[in-house]
C-alpha positions as CSV (number, residue, x, y, z in Angstrom):
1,X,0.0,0.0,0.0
2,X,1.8,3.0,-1.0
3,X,1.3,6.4,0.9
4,X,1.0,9.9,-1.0
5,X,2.3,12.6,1.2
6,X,2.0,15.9,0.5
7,X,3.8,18.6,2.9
8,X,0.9,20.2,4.6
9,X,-0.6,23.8,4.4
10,X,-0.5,25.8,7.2
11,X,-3.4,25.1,9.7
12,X,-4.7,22.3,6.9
13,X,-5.0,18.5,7.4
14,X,-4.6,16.1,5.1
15,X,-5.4,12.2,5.4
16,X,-4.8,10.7,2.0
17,X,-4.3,7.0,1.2
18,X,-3.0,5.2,-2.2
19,X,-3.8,6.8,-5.5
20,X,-7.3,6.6,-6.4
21,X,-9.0,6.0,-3.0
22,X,-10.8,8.4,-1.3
23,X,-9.6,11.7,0.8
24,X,-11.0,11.0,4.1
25,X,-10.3,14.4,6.0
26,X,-9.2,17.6,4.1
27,X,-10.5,20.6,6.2
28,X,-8.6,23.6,6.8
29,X,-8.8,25.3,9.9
30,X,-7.6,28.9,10.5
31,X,-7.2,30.5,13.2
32,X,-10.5,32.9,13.3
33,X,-13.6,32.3,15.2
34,X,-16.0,32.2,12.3
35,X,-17.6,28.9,12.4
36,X,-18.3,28.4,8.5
37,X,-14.9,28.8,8.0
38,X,-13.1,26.0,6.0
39,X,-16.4,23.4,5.7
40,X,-16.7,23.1,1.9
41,X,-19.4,25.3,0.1
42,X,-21.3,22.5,-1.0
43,X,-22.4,21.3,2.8
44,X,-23.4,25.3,3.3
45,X,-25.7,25.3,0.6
46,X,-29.1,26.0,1.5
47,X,-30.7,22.9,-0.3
48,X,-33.8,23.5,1.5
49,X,-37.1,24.6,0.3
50,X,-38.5,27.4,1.6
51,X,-41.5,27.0,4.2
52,X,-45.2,26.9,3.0
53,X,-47.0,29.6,5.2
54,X,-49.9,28.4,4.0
55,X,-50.4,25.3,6.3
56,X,-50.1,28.0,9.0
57,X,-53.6,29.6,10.4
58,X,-54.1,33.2,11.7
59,X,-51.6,34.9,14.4
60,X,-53.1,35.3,18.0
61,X,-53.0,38.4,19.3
62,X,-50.2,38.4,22.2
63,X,-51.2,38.4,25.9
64,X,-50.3,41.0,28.3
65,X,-48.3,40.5,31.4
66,X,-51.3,41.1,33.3
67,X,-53.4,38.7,31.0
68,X,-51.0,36.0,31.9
69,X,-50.4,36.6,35.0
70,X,-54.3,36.3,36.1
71,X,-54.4,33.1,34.6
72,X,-51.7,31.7,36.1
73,X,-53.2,32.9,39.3
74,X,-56.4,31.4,38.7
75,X,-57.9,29.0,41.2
76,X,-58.0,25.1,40.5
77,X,-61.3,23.8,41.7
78,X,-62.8,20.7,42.8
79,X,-65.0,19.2,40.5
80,X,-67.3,16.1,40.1
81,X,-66.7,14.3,36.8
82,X,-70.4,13.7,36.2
83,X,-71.0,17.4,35.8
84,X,-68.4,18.1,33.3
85,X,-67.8,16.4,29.8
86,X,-64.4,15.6,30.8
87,X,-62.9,12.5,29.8
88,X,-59.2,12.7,30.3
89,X,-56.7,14.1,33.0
90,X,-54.8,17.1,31.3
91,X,-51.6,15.7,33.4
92,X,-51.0,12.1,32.5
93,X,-53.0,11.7,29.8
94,X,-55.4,9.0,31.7
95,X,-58.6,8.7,30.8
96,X,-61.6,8.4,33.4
97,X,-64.2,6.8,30.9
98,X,-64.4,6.6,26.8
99,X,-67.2,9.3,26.4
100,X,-69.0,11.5,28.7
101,X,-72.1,9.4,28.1
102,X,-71.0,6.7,29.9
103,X,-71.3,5.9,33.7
104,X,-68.9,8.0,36.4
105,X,-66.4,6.0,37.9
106,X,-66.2,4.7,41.3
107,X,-65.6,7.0,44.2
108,X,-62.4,9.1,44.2
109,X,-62.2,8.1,40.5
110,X,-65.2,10.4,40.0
111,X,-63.5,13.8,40.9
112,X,-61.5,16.0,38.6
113,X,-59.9,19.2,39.6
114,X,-60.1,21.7,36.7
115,X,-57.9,24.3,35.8
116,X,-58.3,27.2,33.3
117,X,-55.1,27.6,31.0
118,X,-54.1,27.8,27.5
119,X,-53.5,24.2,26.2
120,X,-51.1,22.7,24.6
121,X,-51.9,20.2,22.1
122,X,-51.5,18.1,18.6
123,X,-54.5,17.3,15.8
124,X,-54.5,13.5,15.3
125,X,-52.1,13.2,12.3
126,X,-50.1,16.4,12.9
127,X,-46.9,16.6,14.3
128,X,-47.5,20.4,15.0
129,X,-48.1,21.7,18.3
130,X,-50.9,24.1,18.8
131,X,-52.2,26.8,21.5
132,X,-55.1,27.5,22.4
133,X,-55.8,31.3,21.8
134,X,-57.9,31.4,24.6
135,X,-58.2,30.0,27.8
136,X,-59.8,26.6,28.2
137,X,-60.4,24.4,31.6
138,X,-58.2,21.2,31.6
139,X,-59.3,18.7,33.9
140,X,-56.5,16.6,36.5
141,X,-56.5,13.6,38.3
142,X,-57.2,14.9,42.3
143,X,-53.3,14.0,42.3
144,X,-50.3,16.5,43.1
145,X,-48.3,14.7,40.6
146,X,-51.0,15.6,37.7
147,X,-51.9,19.4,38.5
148,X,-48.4,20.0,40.1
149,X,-49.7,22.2,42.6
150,X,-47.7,21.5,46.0
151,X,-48.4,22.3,49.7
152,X,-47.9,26.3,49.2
153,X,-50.2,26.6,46.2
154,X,-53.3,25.3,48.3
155,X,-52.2,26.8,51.1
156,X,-52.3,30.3,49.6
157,X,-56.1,29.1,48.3
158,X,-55.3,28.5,45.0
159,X,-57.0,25.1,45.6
160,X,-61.0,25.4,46.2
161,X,-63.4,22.8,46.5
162,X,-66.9,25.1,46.4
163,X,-70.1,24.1,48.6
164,X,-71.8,22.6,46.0
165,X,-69.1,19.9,45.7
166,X,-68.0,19.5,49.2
167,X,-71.9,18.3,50.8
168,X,-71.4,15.5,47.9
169,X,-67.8,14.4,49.3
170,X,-68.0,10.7,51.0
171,X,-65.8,10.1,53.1
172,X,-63.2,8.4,51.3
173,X,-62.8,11.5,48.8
174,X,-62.9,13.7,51.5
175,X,-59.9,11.8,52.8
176,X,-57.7,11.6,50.0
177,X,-58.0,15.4,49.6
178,X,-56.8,15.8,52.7
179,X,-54.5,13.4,53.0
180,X,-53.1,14.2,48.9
181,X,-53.0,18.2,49.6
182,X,-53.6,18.7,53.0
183,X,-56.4,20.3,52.0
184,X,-58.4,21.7,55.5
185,X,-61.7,20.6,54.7
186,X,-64.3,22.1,57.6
């Protein structure tokens, strides 16, 4: 196997093999901080098409600081899934029955707490992520680990379970709130 060697260029390396195989490496670096500098033209080139705008719908109207701060304040609530057409927890992705025809779950299965916040979300066959323009409610297991409220959010009252709701509490739902958020419960 015979070798070609060439003397090298300053700041330029060269890998060759025998005649008629391939250059492996032949980059030259300089000393300058431009990144571009010394990759060949051909890998720059913008061999992309540009972007159809069209498959893009209508730009929503930026929120103020206010706006988004009042709905990240806003209160979660306590909610009984039979009075909502909730199917799904917003947090894990679970799902509490098929349709909201069917039958509510079994205690503590049949509560939701529901949030309102702009949602994230995909349209079955898109990979696109979309945001909702306005604020909708999304519905959580009664779990900290799917609202991600913790022991100071309910304990400044941004956790409410309203009068309604709390005379149809049995015990065992009345329990797990307490015991899931310390919720005081009187």
């Amino acid at each position: 196997m015979d070798t070609l060697s060439l003397p090298p260029q300053e700041g330029e390396l060269l890998f060759l093999s025998s005649p008629g195989d391939r250059v492996l490496c032949g980059l030259k670096v300089s000393g300058t901080n431009s990144v571009d500098e010394g990759i060949p033209k051909h890998v720059l080139a913008d061999d992309n098409p540009p972007r159809d705008l069209a498959d893009f719908g209508e730009r929503i109207q930026a929120t103020t600081i206010e706006d988004a701060n009042k709905e990240s304040n806003a209160p979660y609530e306590v909610v009984v899934v039979h009075s909502t057409a909730a199917t799904t927890c917003y947090g894990c992705k679970g799902r509490v029955r098929d349709k909201p025809s069917l039958p509510v779950p079994p205690a503590l299965y049949d509560l939701f707490i529901r949030h309102s916040e702009r949602r994230v979300f995909n349209r079955p066959g898109e990979t696109k992520i979309r945001i909702s323009s306005k604020p909708e409610m999304a519905y959580y297991h009664p779990l900290r680990s799917c609202t991600g409220l913790d022991h100071d959010d309910v304990k400044v009252g941004r956790l409410i379970v309203p009068k309604d709701v709390h005379r149809l509490l049995n015990k065992v739902q009345s329990r797990h709130l307490i015991k899931e958020f310390q919720l005081e419960l009187d």
